[in-house]
DSSP file (Angstrom, degrees, kcal/mol; ACC not computed):
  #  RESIDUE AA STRUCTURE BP1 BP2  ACC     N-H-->O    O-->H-N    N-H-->O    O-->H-N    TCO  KAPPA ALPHA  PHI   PSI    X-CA   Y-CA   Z-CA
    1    1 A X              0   0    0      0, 0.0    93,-0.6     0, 0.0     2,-0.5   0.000 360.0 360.0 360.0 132.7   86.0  113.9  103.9
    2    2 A X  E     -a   94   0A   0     91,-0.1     2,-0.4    93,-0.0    93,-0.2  -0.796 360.0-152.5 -85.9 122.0   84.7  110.2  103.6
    3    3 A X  E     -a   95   0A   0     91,-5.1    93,-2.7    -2,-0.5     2,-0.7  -0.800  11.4-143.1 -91.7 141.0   83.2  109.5   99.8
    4    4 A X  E     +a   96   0A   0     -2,-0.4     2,-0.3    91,-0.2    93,-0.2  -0.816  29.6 176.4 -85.3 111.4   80.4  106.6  100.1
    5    5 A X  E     -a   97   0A   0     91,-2.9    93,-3.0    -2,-0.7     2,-0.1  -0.951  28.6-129.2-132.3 171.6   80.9  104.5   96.8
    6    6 A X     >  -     0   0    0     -2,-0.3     4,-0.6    91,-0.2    93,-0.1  -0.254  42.8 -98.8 -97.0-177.2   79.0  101.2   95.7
    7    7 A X  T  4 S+     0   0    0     91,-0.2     4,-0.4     2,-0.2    92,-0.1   0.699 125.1  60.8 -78.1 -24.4   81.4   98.4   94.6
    8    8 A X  T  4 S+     0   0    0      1,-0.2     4,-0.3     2,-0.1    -1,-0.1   0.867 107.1  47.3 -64.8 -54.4   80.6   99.6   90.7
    9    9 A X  T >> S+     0   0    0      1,-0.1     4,-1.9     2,-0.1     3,-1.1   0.755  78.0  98.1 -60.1 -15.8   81.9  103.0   91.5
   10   10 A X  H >X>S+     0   0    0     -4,-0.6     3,-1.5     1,-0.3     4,-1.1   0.865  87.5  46.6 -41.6 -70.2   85.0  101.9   93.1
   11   11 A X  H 345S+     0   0    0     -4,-0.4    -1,-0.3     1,-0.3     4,-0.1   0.664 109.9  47.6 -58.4 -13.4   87.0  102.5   89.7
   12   12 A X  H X>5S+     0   0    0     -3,-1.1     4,-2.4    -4,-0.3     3,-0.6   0.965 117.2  44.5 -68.4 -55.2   85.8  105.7   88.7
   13   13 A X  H <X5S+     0   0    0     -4,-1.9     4,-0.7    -3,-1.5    -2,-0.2   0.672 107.4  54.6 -60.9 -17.9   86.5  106.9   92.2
   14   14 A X  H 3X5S+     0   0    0     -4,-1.1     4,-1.2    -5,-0.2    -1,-0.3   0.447 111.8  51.6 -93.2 -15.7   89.9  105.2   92.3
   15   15 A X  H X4<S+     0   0    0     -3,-0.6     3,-2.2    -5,-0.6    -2,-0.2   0.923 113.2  45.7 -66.3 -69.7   90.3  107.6   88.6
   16   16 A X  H 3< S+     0   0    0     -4,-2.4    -2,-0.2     1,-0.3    -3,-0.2   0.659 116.6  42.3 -48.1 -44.9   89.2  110.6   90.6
   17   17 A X  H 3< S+     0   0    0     -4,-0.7     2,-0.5    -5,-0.2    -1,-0.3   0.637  92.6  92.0 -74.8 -43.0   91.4  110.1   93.7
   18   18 A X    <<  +     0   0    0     -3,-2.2     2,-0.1    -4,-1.2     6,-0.1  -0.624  43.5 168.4-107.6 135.6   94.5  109.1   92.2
   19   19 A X        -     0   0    0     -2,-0.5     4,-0.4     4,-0.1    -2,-0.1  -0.392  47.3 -98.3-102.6-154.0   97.4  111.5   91.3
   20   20 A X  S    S+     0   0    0      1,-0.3     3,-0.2     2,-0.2     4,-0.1   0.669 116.3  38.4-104.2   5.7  100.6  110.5   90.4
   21   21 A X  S    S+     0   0    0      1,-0.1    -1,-0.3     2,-0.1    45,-0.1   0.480  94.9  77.3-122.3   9.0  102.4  110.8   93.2
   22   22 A X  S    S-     0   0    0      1,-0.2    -2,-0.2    44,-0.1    -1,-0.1   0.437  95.2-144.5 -92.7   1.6   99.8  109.7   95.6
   23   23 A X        -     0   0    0     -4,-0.4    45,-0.4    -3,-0.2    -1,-0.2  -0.029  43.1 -12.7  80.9-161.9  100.7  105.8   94.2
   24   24 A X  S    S-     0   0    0      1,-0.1     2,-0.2    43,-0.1    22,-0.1  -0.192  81.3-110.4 -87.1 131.8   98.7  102.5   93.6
   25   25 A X        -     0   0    0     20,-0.4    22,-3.9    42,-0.1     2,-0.4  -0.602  30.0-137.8 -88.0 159.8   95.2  102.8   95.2
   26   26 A X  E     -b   47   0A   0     42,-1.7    44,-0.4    20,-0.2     2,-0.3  -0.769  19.7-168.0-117.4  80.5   94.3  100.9   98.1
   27   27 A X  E     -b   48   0A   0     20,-1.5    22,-1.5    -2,-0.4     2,-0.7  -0.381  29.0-152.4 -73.2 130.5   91.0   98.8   99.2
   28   28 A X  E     -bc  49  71A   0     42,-5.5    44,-2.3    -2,-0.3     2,-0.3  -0.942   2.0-146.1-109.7 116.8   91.8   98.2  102.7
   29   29 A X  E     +bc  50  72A   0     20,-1.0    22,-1.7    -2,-0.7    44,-0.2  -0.584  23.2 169.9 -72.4 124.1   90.2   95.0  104.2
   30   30 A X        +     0   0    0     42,-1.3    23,-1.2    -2,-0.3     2,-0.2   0.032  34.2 111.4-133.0  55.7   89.2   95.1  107.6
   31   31 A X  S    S-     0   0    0     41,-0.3     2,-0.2    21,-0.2     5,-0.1  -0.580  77.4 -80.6 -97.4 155.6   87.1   92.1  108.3
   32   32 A X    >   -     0   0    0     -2,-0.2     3,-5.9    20,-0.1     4,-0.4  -0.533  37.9-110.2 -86.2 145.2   88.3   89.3  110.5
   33   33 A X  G >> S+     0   0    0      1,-0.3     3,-3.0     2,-0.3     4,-2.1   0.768 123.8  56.7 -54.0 -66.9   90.9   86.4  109.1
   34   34 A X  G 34 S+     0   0    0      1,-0.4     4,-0.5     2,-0.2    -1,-0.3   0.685 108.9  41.0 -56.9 -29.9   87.7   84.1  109.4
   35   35 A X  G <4 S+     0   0    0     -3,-5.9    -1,-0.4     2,-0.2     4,-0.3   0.488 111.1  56.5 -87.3   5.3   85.7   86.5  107.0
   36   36 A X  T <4 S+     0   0    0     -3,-3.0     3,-0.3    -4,-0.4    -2,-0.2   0.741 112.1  45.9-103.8 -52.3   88.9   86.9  104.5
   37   37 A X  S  < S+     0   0    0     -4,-2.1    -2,-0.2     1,-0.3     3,-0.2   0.768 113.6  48.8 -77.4 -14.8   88.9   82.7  104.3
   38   38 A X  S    S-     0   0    0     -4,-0.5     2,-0.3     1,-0.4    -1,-0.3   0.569 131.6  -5.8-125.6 -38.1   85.0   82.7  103.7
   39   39 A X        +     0   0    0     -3,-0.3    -1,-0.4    -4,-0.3     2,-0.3  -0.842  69.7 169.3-173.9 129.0   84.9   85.7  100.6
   40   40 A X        -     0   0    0     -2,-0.3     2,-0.2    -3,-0.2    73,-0.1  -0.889  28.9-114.6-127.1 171.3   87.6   87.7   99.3
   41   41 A X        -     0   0    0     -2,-0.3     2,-0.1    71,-0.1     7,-0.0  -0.743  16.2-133.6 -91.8 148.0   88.3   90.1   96.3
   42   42 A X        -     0   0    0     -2,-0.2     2,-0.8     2,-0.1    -1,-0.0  -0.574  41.4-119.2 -93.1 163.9   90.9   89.6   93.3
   43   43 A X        -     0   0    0     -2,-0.1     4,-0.1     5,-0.1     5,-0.1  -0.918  31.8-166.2-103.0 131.2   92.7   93.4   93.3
   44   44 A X        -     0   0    0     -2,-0.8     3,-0.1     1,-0.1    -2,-0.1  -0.264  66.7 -30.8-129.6  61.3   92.1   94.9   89.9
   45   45 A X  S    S+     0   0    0      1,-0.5   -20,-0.4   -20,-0.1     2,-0.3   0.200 132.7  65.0 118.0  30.0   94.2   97.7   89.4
   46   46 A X  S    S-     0   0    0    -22,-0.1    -1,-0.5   -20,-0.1     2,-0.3  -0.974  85.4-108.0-154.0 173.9   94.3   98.7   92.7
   47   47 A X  E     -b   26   0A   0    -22,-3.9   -20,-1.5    -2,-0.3     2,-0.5  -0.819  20.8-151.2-104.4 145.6   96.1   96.6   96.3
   48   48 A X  E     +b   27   0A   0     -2,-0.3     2,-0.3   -22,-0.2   -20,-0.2  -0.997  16.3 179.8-122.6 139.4   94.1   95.0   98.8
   49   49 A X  E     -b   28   0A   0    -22,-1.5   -20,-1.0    -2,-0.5     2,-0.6  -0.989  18.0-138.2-113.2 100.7   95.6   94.9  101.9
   50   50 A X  E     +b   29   0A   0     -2,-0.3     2,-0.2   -22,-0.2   -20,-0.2  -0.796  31.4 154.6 -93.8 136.7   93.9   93.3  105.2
   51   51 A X        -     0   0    0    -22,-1.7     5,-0.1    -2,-0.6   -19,-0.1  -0.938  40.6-135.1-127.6  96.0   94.0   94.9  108.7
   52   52 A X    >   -     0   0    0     -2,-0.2     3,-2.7     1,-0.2     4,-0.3  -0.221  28.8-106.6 -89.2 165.1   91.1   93.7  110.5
   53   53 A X  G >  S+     0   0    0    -23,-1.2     3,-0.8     1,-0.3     4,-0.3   0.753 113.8  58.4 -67.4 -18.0   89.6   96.5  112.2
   54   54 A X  G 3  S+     0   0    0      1,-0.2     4,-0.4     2,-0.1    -1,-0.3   0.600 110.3  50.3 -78.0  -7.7   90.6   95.9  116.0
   55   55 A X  G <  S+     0   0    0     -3,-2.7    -2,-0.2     1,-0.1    -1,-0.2   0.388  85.7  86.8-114.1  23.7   94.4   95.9  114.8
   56   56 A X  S X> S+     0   0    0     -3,-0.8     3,-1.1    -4,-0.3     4,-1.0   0.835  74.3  56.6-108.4 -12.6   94.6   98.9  112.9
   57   57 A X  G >4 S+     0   0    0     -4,-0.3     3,-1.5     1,-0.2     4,-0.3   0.999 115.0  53.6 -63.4 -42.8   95.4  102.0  115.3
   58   58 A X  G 34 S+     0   0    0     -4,-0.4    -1,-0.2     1,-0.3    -2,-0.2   0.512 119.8  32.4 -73.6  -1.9   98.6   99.4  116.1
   59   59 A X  G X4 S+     0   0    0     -3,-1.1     3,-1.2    -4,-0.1    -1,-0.3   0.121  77.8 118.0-141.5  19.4   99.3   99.3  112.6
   60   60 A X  G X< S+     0   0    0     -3,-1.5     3,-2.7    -4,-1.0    -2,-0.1   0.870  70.6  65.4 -53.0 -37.8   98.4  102.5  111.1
   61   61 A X  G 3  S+     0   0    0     -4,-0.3    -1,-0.2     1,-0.3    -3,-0.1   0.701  79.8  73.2 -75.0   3.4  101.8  103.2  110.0
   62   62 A X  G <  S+     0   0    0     -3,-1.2    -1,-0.3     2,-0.0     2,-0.2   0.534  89.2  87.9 -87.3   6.1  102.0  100.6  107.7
   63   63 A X  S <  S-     0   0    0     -3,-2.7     2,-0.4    -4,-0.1     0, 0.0  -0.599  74.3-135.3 -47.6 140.2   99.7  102.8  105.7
   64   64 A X        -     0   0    0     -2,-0.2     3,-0.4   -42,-0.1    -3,-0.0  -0.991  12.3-152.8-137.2 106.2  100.7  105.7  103.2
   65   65 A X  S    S+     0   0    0     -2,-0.4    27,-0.4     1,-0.2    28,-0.3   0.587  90.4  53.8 -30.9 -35.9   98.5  108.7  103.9
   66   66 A X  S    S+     0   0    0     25,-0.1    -1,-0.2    26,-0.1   -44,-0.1   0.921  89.2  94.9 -94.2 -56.9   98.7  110.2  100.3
   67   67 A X  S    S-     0   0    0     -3,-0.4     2,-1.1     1,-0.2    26,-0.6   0.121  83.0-117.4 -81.7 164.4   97.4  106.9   98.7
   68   68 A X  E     - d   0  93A   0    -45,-0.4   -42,-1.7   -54,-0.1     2,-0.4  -0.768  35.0-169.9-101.8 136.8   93.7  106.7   98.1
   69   69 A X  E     - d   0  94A   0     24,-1.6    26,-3.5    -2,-1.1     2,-0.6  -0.804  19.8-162.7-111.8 137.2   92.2  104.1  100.0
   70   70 A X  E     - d   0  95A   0    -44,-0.4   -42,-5.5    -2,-0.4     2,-0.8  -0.890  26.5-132.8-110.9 145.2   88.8  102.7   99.7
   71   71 A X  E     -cd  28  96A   0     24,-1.1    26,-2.6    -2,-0.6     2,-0.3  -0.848  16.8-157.1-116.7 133.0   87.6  100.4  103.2
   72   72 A X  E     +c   29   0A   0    -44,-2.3   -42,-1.3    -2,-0.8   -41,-0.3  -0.939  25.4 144.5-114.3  84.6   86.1   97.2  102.9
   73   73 A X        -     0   0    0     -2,-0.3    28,-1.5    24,-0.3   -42,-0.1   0.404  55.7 -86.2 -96.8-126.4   84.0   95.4  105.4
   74   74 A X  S    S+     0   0    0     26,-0.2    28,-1.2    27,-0.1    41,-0.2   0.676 116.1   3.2 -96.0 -30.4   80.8   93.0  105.1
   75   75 A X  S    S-     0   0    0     25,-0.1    24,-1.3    26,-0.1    25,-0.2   0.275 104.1 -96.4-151.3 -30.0   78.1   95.2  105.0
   76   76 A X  S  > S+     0   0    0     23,-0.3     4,-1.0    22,-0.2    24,-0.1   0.444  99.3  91.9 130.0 -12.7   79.6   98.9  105.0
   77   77 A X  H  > S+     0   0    0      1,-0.2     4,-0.6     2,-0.2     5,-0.2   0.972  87.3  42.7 -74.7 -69.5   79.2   99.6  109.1
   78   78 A X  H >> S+     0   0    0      1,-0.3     3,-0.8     2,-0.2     4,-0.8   0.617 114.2  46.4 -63.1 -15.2   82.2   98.6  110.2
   79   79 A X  H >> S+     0   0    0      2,-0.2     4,-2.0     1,-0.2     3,-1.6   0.892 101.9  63.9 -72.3 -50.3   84.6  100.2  107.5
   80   80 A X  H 3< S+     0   0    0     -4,-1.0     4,-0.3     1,-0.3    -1,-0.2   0.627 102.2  48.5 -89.9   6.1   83.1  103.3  107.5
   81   81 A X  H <X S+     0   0    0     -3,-0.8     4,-1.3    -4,-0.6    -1,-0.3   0.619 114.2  50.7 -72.5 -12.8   84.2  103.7  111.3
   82   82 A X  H <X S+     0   0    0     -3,-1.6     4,-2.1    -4,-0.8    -2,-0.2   0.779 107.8  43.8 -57.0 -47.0   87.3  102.6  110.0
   83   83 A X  H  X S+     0   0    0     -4,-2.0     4,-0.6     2,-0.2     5,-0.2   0.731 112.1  59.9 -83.1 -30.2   87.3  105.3  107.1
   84   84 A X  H >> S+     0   0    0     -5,-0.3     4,-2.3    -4,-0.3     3,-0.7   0.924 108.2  47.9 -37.9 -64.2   86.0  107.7  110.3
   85   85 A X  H 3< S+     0   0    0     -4,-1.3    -2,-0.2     1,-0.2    -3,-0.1   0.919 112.2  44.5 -59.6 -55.8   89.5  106.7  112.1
   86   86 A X  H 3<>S+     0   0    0     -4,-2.1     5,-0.8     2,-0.2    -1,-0.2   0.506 110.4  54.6-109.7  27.1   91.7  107.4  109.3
   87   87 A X  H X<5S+     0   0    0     -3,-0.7     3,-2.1    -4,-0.6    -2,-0.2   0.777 108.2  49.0 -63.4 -63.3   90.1  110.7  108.3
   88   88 A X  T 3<5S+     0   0    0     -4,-2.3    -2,-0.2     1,-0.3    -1,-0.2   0.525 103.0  63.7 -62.4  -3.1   90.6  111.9  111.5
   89   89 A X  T 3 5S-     0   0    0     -4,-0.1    -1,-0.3    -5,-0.1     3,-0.1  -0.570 128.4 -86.0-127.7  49.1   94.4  110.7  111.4
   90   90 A X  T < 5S+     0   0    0     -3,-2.1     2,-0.7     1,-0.1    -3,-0.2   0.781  78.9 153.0  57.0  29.7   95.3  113.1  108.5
   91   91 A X      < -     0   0    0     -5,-0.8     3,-0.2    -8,-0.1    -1,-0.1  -0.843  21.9-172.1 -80.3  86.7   94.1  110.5  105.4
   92   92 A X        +     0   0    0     -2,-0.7     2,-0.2   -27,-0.4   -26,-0.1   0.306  69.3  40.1 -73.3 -11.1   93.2  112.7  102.9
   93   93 A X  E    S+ d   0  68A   0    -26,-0.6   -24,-1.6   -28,-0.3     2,-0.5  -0.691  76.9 149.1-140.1  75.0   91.4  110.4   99.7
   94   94 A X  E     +ad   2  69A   0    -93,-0.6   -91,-5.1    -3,-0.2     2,-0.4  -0.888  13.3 168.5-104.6 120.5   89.0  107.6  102.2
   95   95 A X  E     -ad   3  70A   0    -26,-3.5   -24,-1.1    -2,-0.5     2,-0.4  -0.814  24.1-144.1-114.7-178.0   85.7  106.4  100.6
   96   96 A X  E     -ad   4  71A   0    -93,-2.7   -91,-2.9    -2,-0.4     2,-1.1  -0.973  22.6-109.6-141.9 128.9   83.9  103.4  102.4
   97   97 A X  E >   -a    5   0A   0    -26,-2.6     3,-1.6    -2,-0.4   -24,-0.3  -0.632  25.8-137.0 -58.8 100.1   82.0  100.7  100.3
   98   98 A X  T 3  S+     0   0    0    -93,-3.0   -91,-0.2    -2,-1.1   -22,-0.2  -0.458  86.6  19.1 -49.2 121.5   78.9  101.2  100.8
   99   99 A X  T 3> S-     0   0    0    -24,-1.3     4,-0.9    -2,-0.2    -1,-0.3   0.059  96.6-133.2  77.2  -2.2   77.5   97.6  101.3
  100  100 A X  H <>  -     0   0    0     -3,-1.6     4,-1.1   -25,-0.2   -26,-0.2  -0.266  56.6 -28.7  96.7-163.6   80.5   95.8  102.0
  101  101 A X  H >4>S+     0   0    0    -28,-1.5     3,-1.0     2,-0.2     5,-0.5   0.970 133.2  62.5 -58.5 -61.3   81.8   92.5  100.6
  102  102 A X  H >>5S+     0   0    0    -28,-1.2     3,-1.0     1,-0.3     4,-0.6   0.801 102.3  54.2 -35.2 -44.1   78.1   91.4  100.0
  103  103 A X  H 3X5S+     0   0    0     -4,-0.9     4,-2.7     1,-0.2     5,-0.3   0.873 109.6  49.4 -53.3 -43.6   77.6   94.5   97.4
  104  104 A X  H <X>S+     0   0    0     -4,-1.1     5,-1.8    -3,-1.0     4,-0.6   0.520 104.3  49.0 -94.4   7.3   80.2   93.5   95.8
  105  105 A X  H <45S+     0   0    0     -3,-1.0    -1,-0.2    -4,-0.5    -2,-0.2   0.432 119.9  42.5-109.0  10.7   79.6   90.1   95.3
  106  106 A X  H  <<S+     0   0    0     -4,-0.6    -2,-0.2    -5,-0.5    -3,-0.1   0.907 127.1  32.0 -80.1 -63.2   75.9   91.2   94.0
  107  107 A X  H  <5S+     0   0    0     -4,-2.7    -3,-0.2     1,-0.1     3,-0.1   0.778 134.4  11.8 -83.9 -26.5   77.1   94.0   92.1
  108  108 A X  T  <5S+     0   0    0     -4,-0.6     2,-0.5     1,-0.3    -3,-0.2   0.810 126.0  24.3 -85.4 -47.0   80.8   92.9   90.8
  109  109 A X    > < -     0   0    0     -5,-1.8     3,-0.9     3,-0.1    -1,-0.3  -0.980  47.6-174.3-134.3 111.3   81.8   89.5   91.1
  110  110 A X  T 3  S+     0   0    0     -2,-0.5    -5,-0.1     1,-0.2     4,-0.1   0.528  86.0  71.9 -77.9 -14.2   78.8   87.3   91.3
  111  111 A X  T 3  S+     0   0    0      2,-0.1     2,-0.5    -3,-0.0    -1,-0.2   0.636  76.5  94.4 -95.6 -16.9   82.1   84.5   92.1
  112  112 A X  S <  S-     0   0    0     -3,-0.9    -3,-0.1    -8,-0.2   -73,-0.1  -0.729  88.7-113.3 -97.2 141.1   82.6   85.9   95.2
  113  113 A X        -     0   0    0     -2,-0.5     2,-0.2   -75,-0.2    -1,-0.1  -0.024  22.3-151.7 -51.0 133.1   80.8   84.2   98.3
  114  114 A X              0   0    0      1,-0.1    -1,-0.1    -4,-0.1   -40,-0.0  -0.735 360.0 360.0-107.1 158.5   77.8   86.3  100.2
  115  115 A X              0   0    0     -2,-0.2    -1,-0.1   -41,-0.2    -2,-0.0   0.339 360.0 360.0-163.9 360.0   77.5   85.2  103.9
């Protein structure tokens, strides 16, 4: 099951998600190197890891099923085929940010760059 959360829920959902043996929760980046140089996110209690979304079926195993991951695009489209992918490849705790990077720099970090 995919949960939709805004960039304000992430930590509550990252509460909910995580046991203790499912490890360090994960926002998974998949926007392209050029949107990573242009606005990123600090990790704050959780890892961010970028994979942009054409390279990740070739790099799914450098993922850990168990952890819970939320996916992180620009606007919320493309992550949440992403979050689609790695439902469907046995990932048991996937939200997608709903609104992307741009939500989050409205609704969390006003510091980070909309574009």
């Amino acid at each position: 099951m995919i949960d939709h959360v805004r960039p304000a829920q992430l930590p509550a959902w990252f509460s909910a998600a995580t046991a203790p043996e499912s490890g360090r929760p994960l926002v998974l980046d998949v926007r392209e190197p050029w949107e990573l140089q242009t606005a990123s996110i600090a990790a704050q209690g959780f890892e961010v890891v970028a994979i942009p979304m054409g390279e990740l079926p070739s790099r799914l195993a450098e993922l850990d099923s168990a952890r819970p991951i939320a996916c992180l695009c620009h606007h919320g489209a493309r992550s949440l085929r992403v979050a689609a992918f790695l439902a469907q490849n046995g990932f048991g705790h996937i939200a997608n940010i709903t609104g992307g990077i741009d939500a989050w720099s409205l609704e969390s970090d006003p510091a980070v760059p909309r574009y």
